[in-house]
NUMI-486874 format. One line per 5 residues: number of its first residue (from 1); for each residue y, x, z of N, C-alpha, C, O. Coordinates in steps of 0.02 Angstrom, whole numbers, plus 50000, padded with zeros to 5 digits. Last residue first. Layout:
<sites>
NUM	Y,X,Z,Y,X,Z,Y,X,Z,Y,X,Z ~ ...
</sites>
This chain:
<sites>
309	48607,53820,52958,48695,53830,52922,48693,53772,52853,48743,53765,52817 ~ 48510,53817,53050,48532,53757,53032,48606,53761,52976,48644,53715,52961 ~ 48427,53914,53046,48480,53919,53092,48535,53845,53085,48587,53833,53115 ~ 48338,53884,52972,48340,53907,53027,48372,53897,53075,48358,53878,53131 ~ 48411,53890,52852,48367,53814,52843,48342,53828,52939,48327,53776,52969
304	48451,54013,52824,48488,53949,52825,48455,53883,52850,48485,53831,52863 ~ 48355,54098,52806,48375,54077,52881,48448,54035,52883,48487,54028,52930 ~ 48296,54031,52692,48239,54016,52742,48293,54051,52800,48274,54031,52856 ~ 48410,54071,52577,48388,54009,52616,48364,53998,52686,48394,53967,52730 ~ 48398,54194,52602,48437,54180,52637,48462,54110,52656,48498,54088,52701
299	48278,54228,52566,48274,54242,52613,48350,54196,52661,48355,54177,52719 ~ 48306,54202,52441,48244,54172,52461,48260,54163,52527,48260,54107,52553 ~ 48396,54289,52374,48418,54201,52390,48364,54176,52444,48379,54132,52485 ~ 48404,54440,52475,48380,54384,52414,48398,54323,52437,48412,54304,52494 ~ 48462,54486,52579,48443,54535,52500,48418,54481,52452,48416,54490,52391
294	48617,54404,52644,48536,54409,52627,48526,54460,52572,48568,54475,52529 ~ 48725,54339,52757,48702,54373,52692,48624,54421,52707,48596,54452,52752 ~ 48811,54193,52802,48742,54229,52800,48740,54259,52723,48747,54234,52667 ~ 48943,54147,52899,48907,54186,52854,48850,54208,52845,48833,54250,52886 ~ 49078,54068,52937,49014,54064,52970,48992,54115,52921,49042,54130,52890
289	49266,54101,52972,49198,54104,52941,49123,54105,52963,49107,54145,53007 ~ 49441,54032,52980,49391,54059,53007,49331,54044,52958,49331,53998,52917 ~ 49610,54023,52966,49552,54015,52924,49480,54047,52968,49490,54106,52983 ~ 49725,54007,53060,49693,53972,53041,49614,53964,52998,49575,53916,52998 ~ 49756,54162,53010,49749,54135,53067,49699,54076,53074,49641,54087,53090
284	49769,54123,52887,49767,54196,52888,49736,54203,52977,49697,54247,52995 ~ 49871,54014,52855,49790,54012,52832,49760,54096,52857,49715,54114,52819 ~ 49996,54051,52866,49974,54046,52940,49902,54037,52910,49862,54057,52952 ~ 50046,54127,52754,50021,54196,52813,49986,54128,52874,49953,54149,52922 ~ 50045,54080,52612,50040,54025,52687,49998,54069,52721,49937,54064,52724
279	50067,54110,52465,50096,54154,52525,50121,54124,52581,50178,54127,52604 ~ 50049,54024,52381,50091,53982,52417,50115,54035,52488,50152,54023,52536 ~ 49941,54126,52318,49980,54098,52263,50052,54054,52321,50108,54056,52295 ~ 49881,54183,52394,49928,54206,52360,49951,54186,52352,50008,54202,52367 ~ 49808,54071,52498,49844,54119,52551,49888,54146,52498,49945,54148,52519
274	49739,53982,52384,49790,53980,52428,49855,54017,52451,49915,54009,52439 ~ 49638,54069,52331,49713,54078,52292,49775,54032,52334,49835,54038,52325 ~ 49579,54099,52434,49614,54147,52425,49673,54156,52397,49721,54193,52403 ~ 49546,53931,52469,49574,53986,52520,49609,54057,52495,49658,54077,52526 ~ 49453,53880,52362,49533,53884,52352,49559,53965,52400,49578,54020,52381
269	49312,53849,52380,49347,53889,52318,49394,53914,52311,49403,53960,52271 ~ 49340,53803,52521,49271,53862,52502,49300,53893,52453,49317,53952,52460 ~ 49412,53707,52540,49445,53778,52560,49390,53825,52523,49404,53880,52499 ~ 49330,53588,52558,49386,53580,52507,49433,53669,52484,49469,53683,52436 ~ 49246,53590,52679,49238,53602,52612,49262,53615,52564,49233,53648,52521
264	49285,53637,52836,49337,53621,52776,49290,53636,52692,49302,53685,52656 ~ 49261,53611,53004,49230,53620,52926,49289,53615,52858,49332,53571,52855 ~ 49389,53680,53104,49329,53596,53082,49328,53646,53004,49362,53685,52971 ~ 49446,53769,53163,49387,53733,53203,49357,53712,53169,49296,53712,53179 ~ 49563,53776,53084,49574,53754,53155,49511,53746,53169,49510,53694,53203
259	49437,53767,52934,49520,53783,52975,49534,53746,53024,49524,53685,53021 ~ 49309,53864,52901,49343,53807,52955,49410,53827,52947,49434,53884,52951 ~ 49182,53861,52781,49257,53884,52793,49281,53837,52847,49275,53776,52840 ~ 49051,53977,52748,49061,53924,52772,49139,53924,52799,49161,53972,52832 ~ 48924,54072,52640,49014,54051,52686,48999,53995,52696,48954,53963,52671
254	48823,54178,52569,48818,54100,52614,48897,54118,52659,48913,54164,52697 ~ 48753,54291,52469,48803,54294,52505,48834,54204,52515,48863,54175,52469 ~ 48645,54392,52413,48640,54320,52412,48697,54309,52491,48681,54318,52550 ~ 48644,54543,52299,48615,54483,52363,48650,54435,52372,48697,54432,52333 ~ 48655,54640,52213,48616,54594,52206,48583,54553,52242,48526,54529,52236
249	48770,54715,52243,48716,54752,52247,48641,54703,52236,48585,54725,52247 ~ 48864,54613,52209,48845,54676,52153,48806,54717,52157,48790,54756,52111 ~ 48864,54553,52321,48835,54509,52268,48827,54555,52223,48779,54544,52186 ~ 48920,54649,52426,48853,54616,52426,48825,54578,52353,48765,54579,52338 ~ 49032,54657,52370,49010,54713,52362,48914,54693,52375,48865,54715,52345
244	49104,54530,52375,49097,54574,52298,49047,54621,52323,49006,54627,52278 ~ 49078,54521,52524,49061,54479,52487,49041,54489,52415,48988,54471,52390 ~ 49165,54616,52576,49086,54613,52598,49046,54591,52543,48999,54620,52518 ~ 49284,54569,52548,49272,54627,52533,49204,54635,52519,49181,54655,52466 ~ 49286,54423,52602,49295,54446,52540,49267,54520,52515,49230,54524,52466
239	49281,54447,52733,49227,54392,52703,49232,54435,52619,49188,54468,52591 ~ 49382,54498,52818,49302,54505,52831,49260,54488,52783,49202,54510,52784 ~ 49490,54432,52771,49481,54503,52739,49408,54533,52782,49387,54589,52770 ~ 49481,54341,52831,49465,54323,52770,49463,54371,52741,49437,54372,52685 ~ 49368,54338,52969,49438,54322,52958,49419,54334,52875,49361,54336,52855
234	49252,54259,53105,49271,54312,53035,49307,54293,52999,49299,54235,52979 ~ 49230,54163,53195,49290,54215,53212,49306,54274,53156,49349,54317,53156 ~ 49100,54052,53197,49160,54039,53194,49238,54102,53178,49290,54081,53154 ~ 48994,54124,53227,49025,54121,53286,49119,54084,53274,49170,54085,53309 ~ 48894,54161,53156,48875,54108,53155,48943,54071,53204,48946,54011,53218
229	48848,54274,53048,48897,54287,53103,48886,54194,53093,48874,54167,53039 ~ 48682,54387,52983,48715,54319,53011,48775,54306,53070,48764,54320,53129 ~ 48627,54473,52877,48654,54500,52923,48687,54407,52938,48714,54377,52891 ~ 48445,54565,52805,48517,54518,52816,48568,54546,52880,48566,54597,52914 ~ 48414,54674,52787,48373,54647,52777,48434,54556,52739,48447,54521,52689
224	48484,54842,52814,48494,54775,52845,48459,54709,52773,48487,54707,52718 ~ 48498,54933,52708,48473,54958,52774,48461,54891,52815,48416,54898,52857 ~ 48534,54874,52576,48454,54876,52605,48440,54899,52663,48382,54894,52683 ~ 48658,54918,52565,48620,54963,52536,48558,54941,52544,48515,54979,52523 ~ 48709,54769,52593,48729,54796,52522,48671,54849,52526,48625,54833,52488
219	48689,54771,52715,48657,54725,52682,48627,54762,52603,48574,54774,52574 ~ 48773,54848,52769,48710,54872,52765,48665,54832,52735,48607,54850,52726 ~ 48913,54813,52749,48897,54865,52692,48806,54870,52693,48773,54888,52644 ~ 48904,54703,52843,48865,54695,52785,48848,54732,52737,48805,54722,52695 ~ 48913,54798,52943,48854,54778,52960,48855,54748,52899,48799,54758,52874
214	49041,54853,52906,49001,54884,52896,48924,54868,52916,48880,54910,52910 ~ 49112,54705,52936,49109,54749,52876,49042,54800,52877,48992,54781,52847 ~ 49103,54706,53067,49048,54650,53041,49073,54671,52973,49035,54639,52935 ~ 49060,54805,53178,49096,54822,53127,49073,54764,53065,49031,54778,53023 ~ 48944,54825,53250,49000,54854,53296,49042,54822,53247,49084,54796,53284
209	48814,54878,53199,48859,54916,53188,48912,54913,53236,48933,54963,53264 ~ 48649,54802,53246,48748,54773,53253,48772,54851,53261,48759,54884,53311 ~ 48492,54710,53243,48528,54775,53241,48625,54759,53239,48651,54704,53231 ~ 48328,54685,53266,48414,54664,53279,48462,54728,53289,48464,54775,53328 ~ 48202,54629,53213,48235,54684,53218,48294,54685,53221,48322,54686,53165
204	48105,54485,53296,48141,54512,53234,48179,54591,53257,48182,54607,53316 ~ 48076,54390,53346,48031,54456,53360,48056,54488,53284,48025,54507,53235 ~ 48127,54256,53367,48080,54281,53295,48055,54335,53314,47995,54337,53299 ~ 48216,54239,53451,48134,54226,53505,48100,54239,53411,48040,54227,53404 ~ 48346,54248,53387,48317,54293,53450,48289,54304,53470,48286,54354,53506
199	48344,54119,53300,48325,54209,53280,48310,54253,53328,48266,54295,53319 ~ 48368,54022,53390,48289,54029,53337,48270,54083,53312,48213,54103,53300 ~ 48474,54061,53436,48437,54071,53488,48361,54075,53431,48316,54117,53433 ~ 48558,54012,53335,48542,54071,53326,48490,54084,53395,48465,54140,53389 ~ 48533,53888,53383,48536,53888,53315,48507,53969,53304,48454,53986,53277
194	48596,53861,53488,48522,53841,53480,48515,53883,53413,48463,53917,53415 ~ 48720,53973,53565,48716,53931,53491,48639,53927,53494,48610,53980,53502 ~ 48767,54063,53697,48713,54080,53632,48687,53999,53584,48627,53984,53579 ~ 48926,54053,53768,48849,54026,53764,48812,54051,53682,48838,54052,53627 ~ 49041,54105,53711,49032,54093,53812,48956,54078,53789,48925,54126,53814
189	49068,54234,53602,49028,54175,53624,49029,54164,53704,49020,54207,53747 ~ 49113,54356,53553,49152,54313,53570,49123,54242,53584,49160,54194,53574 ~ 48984,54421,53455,49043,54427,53478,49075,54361,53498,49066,54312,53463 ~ 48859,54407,53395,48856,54378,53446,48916,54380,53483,48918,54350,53537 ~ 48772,54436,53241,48845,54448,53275,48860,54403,53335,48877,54348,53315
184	48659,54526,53190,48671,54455,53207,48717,54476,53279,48709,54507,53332 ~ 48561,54592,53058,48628,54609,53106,48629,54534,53128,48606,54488,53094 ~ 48403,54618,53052,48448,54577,53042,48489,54581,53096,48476,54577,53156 ~ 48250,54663,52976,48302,54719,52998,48368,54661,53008,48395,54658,52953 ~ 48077,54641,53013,48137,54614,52958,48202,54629,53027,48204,54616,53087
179	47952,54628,53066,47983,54676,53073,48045,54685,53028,48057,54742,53007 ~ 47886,54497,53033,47916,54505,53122,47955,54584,53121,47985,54601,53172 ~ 47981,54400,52933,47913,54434,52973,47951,54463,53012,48011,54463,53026 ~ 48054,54295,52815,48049,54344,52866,47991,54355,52902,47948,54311,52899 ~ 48053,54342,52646,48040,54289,52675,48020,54336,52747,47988,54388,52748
174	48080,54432,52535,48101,54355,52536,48070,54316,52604,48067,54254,52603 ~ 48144,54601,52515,48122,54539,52550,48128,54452,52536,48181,54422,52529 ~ 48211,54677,52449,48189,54625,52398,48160,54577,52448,48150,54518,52432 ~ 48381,54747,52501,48322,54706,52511,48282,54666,52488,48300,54608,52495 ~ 48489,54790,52363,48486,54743,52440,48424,54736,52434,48398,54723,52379
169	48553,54941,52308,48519,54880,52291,48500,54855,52345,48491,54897,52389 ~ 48679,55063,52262,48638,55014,52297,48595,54943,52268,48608,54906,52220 ~ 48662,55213,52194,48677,55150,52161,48624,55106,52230,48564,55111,52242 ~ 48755,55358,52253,48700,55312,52242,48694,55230,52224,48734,55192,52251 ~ 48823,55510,52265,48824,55443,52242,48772,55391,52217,48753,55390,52159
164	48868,55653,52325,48816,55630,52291,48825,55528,52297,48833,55500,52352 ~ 48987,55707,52423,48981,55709,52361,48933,55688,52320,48948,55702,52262 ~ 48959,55650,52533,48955,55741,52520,48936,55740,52453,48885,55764,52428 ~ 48892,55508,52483,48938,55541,52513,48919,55616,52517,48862,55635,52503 ~ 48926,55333,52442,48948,55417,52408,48959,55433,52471,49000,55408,52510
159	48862,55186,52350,48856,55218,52427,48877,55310,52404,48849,55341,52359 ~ 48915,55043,52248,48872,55124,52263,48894,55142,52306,48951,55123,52318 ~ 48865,54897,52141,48876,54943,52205,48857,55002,52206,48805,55024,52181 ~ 48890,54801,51988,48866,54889,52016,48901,54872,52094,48954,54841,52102 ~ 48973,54749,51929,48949,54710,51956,48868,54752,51973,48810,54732,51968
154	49124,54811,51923,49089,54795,51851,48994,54793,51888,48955,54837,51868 ~ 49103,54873,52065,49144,54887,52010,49088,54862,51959,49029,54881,51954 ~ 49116,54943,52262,49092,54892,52196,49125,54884,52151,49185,54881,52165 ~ 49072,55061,52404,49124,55028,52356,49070,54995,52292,49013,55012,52277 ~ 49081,55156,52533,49032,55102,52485,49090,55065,52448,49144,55047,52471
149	49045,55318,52609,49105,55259,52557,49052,55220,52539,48994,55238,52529 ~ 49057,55400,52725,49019,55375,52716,49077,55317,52678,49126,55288,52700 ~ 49082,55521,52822,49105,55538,52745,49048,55477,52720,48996,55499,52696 ~ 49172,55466,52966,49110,55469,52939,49131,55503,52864,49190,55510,52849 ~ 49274,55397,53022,49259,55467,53049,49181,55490,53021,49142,55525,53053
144	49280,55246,52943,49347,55313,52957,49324,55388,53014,49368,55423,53039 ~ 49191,55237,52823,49177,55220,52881,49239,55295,52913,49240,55356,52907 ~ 49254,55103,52676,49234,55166,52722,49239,55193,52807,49282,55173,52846 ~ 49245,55016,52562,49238,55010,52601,49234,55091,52624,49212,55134,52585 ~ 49298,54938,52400,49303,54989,52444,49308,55005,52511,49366,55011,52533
139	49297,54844,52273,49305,54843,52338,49286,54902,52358,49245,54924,52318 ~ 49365,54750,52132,49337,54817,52160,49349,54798,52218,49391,54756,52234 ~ 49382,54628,52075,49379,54672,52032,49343,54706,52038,49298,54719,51999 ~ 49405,54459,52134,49396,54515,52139,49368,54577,52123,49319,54589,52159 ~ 49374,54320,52088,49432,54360,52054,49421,54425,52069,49424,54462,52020
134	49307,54251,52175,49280,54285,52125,49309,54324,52091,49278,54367,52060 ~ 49390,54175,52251,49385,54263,52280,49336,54278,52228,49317,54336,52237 ~ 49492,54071,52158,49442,54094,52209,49437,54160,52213,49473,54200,52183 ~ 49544,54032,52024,49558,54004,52083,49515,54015,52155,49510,53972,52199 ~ 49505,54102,51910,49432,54065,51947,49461,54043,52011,49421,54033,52057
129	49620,54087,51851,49569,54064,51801,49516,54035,51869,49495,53978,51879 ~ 49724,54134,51925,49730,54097,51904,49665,54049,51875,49663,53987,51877 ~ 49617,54263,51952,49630,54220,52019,49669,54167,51990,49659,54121,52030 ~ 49679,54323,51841,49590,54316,51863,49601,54245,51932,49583,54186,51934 ~ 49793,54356,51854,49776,54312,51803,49698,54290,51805,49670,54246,51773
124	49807,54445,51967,49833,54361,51982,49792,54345,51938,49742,54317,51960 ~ 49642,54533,51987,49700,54529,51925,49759,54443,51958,49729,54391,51965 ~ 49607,54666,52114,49607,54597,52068,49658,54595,52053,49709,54624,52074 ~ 49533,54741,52247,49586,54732,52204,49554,54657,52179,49513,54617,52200 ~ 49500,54790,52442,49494,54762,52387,49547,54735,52324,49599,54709,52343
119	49470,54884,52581,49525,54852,52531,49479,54842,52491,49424,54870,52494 ~ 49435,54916,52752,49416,54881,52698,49477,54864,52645,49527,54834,52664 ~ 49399,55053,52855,49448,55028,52824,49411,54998,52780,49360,55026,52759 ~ 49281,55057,53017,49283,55049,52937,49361,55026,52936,49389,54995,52981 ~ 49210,55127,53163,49280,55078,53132,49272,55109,53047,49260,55166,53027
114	49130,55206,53276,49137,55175,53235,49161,55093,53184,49138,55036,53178 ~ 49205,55334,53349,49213,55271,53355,49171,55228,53290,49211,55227,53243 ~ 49158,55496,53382,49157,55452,53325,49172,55384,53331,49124,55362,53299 ~ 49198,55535,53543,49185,55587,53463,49218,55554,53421,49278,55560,53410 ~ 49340,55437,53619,49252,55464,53615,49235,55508,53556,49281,55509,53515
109	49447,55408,53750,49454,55464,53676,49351,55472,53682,49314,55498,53724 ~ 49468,55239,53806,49469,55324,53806,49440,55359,53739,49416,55333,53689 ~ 49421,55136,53815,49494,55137,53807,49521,55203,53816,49579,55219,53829 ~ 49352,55120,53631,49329,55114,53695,49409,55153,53719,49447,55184,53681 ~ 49309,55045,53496,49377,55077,53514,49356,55084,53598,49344,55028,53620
104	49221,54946,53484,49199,55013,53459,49253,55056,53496,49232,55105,53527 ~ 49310,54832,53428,49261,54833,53503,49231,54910,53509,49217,54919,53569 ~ 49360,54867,53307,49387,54870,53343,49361,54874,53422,49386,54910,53466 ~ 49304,54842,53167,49265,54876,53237,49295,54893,53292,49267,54932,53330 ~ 49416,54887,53067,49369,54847,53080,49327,54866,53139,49325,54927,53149
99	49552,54917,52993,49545,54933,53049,49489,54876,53068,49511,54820,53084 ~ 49660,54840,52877,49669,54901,52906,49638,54938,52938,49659,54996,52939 ~ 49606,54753,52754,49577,54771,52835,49602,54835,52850,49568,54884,52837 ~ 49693,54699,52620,49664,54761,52672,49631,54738,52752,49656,54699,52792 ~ 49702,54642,52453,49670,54623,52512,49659,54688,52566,49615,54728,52551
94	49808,54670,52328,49770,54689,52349,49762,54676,52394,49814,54689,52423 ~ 49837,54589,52148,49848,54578,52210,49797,54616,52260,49738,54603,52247 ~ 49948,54612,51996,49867,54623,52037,49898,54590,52116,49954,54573,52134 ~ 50062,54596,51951,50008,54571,51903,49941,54582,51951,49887,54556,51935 ~ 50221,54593,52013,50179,54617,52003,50106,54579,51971,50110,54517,51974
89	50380,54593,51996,50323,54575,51953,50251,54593,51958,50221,54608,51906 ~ 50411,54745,52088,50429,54691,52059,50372,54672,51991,50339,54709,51955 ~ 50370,54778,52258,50363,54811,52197,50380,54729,52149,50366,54673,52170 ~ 50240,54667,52361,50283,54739,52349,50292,54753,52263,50249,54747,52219 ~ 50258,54539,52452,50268,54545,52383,50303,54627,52375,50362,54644,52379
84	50130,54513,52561,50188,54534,52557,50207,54541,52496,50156,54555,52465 ~ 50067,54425,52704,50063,54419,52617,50154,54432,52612,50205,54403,52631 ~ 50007,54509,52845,50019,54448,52822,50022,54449,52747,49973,54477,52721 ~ 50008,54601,52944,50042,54583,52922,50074,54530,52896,50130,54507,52905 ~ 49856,54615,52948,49912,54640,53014,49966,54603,53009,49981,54569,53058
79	49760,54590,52867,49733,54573,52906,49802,54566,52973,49801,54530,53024 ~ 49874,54576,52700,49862,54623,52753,49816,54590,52818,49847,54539,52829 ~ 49881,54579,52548,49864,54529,52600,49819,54574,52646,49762,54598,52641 ~ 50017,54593,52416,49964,54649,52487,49949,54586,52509,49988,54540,52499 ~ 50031,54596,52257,50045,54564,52317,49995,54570,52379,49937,54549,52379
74	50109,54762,52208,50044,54719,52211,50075,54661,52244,50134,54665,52261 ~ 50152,54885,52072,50167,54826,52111,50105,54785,52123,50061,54773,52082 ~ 50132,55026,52027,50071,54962,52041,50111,54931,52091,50105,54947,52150 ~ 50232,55107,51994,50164,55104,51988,50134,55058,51970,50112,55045,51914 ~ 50323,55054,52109,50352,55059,52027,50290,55063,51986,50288,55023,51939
69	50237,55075,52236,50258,55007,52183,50287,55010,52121,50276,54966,52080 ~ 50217,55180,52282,50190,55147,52223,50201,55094,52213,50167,55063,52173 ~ 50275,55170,52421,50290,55229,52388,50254,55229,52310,50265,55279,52276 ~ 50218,55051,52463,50282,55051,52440,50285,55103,52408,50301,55091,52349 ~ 50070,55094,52502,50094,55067,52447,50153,55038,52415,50152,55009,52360
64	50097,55185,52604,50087,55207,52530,50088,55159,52496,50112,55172,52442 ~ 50167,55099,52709,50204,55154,52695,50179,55190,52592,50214,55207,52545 ~ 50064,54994,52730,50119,54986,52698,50164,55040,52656,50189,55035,52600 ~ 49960,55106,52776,49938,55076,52694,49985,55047,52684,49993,55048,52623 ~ 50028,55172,52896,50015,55217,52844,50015,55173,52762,50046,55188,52711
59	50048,55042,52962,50110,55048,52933,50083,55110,52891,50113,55110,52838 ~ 49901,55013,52991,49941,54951,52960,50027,54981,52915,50055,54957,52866 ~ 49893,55134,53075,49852,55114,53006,49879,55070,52942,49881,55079,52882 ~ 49964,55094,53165,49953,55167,53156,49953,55153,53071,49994,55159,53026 ~ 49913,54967,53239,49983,54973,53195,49988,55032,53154,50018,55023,53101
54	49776,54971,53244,49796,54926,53202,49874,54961,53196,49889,54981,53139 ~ 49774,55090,53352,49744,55091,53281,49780,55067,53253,49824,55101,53225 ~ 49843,55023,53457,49906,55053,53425,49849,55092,53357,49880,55123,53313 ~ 49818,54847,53418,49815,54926,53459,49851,54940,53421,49883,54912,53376 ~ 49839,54682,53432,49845,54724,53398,49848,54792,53457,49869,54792,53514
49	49752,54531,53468,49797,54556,53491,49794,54628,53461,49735,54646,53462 ~ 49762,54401,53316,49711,54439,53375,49771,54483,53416,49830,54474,53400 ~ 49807,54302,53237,49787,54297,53305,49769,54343,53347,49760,54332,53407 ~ 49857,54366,53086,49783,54333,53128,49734,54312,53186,49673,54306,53192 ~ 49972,54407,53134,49979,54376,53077,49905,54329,53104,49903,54275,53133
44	49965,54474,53317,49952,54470,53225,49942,54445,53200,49883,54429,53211 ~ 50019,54447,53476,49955,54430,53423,50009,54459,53349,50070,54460,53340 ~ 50046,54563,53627,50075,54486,53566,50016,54484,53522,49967,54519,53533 ~ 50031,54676,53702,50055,54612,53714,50075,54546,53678,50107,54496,53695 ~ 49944,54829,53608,50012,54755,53629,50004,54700,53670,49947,54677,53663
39	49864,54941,53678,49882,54884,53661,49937,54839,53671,49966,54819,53721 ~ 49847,55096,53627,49872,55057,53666,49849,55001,53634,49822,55000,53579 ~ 49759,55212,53563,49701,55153,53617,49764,55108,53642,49743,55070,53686 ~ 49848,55288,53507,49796,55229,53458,49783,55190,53517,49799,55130,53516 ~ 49918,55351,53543,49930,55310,53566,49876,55219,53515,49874,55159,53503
34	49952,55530,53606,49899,55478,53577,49914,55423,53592,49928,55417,53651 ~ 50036,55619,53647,50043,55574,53673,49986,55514,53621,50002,55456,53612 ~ 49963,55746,53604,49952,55744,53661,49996,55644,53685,49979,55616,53736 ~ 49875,55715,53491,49921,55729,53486,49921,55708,53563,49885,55662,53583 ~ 49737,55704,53389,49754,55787,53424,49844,55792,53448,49879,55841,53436
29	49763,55594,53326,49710,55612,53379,49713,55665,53441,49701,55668,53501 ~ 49835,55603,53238,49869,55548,53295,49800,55578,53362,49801,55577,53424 ~ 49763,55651,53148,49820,55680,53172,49847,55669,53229,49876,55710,53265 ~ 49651,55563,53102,49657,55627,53166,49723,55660,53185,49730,55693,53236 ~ 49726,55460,53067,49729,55446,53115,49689,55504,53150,49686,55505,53211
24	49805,55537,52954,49848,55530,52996,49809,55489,53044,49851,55466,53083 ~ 49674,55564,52902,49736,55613,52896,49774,55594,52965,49774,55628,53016 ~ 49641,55454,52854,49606,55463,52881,49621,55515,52908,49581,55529,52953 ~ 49749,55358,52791,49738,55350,52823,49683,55397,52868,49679,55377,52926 ~ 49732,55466,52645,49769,55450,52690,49780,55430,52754,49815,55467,52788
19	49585,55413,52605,49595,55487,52631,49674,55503,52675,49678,55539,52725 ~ 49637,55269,52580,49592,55286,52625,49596,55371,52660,49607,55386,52719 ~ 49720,55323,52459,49745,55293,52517,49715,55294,52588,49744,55310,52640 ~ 49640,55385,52366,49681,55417,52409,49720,55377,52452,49759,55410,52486 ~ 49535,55277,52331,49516,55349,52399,49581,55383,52412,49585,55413,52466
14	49627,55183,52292,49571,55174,52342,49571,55234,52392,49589,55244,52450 ~ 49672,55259,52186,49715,55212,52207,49680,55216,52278,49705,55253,52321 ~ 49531,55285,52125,49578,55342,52139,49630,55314,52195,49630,55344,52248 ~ 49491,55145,52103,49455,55193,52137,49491,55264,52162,49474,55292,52214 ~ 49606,55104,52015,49565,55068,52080,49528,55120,52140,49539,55126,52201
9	49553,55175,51905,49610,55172,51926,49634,55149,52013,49670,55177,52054 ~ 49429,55143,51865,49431,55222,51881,49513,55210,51923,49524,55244,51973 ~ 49434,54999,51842,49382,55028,51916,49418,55094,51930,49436,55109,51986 ~ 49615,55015,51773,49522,54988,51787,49501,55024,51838,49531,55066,51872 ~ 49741,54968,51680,49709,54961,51784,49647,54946,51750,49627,54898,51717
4	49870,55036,51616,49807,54997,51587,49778,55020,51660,49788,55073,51689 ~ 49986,55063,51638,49997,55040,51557,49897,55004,51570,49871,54959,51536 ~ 50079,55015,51772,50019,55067,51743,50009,55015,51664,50021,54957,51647 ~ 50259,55001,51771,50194,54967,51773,50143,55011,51739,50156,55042,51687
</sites>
């Protein structure tokens, strides 16, 4: 067991796993039987149907963090997988998105896809105390064919890349006009929601990464004003990561929790220490998210009060 886990520890832990993964999916690139773009025939821990990204990826961050568990035993909560107990006794627990932006994946070989890896840490004994995703320590986000990191620590965000490092801060905006910058996630809808139709006819600036991680990393730096998924389908390693890293850059981060469909108030606080503490892989599936994040409370009222959330 590491005699003492902080940000610096986290952060090393972080980038060389990430730099890992990023290794072996050019590798997989330049290989004449390439097989990232397949797809399975079955669903994942979280319903969706899995590529051969997702598995590629999914077995590199199993593969390193067994090879550390004497290290850093964790309990993994994988987007692929599910809730795994690696390594004995362990005292932290770490959250992954193997693989975000998946719609981005086009079914042929393009330059740059753009797809983010998401992890995040924390203490059990934190997650005993605040029984919630406040527990979370550090997060680490990055864009996998980009040199573009965002990560959060001791209630700081920062954006690094080619080596220079910047302290984010979210949008002081409070209140929308007609040239206000807002991701709004329209994935997987048969019909456009009244609700968000109110944002469409604002004459607003609409913007979508592709990557509902890296559409909130943009929250986090201020490139994005806000960002609204209204569609029911953001999973829990969508919410969390986003979530520390948005509130440390000093914005104003709105959930909403369904299981099977229906509202669940009772889940808002619990859900994380749920999915650890009773390691119930089907809440992993089951759990879905509405979300609005904002550079300010102000703002993220006034498109709460909009959109009716």
């Amino acid at each position: 067991m590491v005699k003492r886990v902080d940000k610096h520890f986290y952060f090393r832990y972080g980038r060389d796993l990430i730099e890992k993964i990023n290794r072996v999916v050019r590798e997989e690139m330049k290989s004449p039987q390439c097989s990232l773009f397949f797809k399975h025939d079955c669903l994942n821990v979280s319903g969706d149907v899995p590529t051969g990204f997702d598995e590629i990826i999914n077995r590199t961050v199993l593969n390193f963090v067994h090879e550390r568990k004497e290290v850093f035993p964790v309990i993994l909560v994988s987007e692929e997988t599910g809730v795994d107990v690696i390594g004995d006794n362990p005292r932290h627990f770490m959250l992954v998105d193997p693989i975000d932006g998946s719609n981005n994946v086009r079914p042929w070989l393009t330059p740059s896809p753009v797809l983010s890896v998401s992890i995040a840490f924390g203490k059990l004994a934190d997650l005993e105390i605040t029984g919630n995703h406040r527990a979370l320590e550090f997060t680490m986000q990055k864009e996998i064919f980009a040199d573009k990191w965002y990560y959060s620590s001791d209630d700081c965000s920062y954006y690094q890349s080619e080596g220079e490092e910047l302290k984010l801060r979210t949008s002081p905006l409070t209140k929308l006009y007609k040239k206000a910058v807002i991701g709004i996630d329209l994935d997987v809808q048969s019909s456009t929601p009244i609700n968000q139709l109110n944002l469409l006819t604002s004459e607003l600036v609409l913007r979508r990464a592709g990557s509902s991680i890296l559409d909130l990393c943009q929250v986090a730096s201020g490139q994005y004003d806000a960002y609204v998924s209204l569609g029911r389908r953001l999973k829990v390693t969508d919410v969390c990561q986003p979530f520390h890293l948005v509130q440390c850059a000093g914005g104003d981060f709105q959930m909403k929790v369904y299981l099977n469909g229906q509202t669940n108030t009772g889940l808002h606080d619990t859900f994380l220490y749920d999915i650890i503490k009773t390691r119930e892989v089907s809440l992993l599936n089951k759990l879905k998210f509405n979300v609005i994040a904002a550079g300010t409370p102000e703002l993220g009222r006034e498109l709460a009060r909009l959109t009716g959330f």
